[in-house]
C-alpha positions as a printed Julia matrix, in Angstrom:
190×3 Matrix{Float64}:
 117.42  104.45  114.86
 117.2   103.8   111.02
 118.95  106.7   108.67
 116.47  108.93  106.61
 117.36  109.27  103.37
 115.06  112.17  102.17
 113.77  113.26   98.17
 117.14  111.72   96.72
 117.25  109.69   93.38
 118.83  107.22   92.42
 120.0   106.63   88.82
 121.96  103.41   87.53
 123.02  102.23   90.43
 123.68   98.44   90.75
 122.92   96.63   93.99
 123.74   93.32   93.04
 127.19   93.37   94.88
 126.76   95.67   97.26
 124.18   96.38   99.7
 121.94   99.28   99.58
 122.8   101.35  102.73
 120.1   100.25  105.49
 117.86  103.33  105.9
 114.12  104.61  106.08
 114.24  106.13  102.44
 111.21  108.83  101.88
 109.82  110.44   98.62
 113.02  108.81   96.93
 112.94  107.73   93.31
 115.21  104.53   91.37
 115.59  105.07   88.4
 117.19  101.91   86.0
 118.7   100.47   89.28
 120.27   96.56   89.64
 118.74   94.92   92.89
 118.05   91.39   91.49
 119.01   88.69   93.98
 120.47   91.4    96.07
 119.66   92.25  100.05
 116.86   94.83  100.58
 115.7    93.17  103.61
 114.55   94.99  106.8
 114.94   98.21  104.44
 111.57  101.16  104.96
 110.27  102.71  101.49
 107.91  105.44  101.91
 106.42  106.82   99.19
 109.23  105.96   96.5
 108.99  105.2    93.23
 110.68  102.52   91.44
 110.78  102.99   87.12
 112.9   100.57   85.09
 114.54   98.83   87.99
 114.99   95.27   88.79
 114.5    93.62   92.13
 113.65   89.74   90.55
 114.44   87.55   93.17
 115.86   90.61   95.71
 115.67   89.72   99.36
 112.78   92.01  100.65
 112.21   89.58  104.73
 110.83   92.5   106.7
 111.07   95.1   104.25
 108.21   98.22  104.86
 106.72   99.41  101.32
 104.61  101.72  102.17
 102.7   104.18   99.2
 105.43  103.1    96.71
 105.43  102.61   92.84
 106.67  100.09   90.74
 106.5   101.27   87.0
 108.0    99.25   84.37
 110.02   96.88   86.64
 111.27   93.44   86.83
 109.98   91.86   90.18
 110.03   88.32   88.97
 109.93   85.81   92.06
 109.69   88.18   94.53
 108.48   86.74   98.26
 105.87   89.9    98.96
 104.86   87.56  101.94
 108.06   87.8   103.96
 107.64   91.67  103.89
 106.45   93.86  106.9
 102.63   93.98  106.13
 101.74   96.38  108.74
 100.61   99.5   106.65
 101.77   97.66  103.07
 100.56   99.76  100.27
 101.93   99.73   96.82
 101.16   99.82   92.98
 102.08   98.04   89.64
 101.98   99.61   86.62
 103.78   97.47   83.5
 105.5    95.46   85.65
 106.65   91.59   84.77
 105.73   89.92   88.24
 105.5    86.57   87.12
 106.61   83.97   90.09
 105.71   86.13   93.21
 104.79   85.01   96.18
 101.92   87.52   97.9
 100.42   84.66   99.96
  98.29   85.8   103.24
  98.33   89.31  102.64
  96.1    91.83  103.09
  95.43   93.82   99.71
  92.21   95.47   99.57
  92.09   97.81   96.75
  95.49   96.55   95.56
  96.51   97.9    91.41
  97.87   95.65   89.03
  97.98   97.51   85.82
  99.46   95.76   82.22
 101.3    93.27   84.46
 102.39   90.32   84.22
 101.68   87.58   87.31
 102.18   84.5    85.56
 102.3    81.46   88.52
 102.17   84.13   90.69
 100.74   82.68   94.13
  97.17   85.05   95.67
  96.72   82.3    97.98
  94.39   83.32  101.28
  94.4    86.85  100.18
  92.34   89.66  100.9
  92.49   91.04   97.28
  88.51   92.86   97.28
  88.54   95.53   95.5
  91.69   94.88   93.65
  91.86   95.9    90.0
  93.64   93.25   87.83
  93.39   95.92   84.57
  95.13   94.18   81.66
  97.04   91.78   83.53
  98.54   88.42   82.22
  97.47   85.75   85.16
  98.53   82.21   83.32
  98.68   79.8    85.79
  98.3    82.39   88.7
  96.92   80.72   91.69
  93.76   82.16   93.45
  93.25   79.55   96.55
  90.75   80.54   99.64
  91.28   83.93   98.46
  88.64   87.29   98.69
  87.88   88.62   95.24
  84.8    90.52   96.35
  83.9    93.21   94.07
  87.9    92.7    92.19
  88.02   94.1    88.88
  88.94   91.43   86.21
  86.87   92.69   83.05
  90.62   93.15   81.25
  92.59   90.77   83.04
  93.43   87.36   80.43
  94.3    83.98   80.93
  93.34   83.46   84.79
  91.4    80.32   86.29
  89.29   81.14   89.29
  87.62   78.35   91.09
  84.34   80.09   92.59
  83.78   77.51   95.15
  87.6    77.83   96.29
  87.2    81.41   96.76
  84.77   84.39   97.16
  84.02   86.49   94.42
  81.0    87.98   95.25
  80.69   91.37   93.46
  83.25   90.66   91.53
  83.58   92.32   87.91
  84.31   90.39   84.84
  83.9    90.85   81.25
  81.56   88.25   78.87
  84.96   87.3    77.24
  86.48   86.5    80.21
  84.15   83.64   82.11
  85.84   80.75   80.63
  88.17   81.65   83.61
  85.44   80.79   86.1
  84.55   77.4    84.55
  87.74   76.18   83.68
  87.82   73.76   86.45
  84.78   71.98   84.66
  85.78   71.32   81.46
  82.93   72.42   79.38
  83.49   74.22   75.69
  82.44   77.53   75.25
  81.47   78.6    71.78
  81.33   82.3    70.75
């Protein structure tokens, strides 16, 4: 049976050497911590919060995030597909996740807020509902992926091909449709 590591924070601490202690951590918070290419795999976040920390290119096979926050981190080429998607349920607010992986996952209602998922990989996704609300997507790929009723009226810089993917119901702003007929080449004039 996993350790539970209950309502402790974390401040400053650098992961990059050493391994996080393997544990179910609950209602924990990191604060400014180091976990880029560093081992959080097979590790259980429940409702944690991660500000200022960065995990770019962190190990996360089998890793649980369940009802956790990422505010203002650096989650640059992370694999989200390799994590334990039974009950995955998390938030981005001003994060830079530009590289990820999120492939096959199930993200219905899923918050990406002021982020940046530049290349970032959606493919066969269940992203309805989603809210993409001032999000960077350059060269983010959207392949065979659900986009019913997903909010990109803020979102810039995406390219959505509607017969690659469904996005009935889904919300975007006049600015914004270039995105959806990129693919055929055609000049828009305001």
């Amino acid at each position: 049976m996993e350790k539970l590591i209950l309502d402790q924070t974390f401040k400053e601490e650098n992961y990059t050497a050493t391994r996080l202690p393997r544990a179910e951590y609950e209602n924990c918070i990191f604060e400014g911590c180091d976990f880029s290419k560093g081992y959080l795999d097979s590790q259980t976040f429940l409702e944690c919060e991660f500000i200022d920390c960065n995990l770019s290119n962190a190990n996360i096979v089998n890793t649980t995030f369940k009802e956790v926050t990422f505010s203002h981190c650096k989650l640059m080429g992370l694999a989200f597909h390799t994590c334990n998607s039974f009950l995955m349920n998390f938030s981005f607010v001003d994060c830079n996740l530009n590289f990820s992986v999120f492939t096959d996952l199930k993200l219905i209602g899923q918050l990406f807020k002021a982020c940046k998922l530049e290349e970032a990989d959606f493919s066969d996704c269940d992203l309805s509902t989603a809210k993409f609300m001032d999000c960077n997507l350059q060269r983010t790929v959207f392949s065979r992926t659900n986009l019913q009723k997903a909010d990109f009226s803020t979102a810039s810089n995406f390219s959505i091909d509607p017969e690659n993917n469904t996005i009935k119901g889904a919300i975007f702003s006049r600015d914004t449709l270039e995105g959806l007929l990129h693919k055929y080449k055609l000049k828009i004039l305001e």
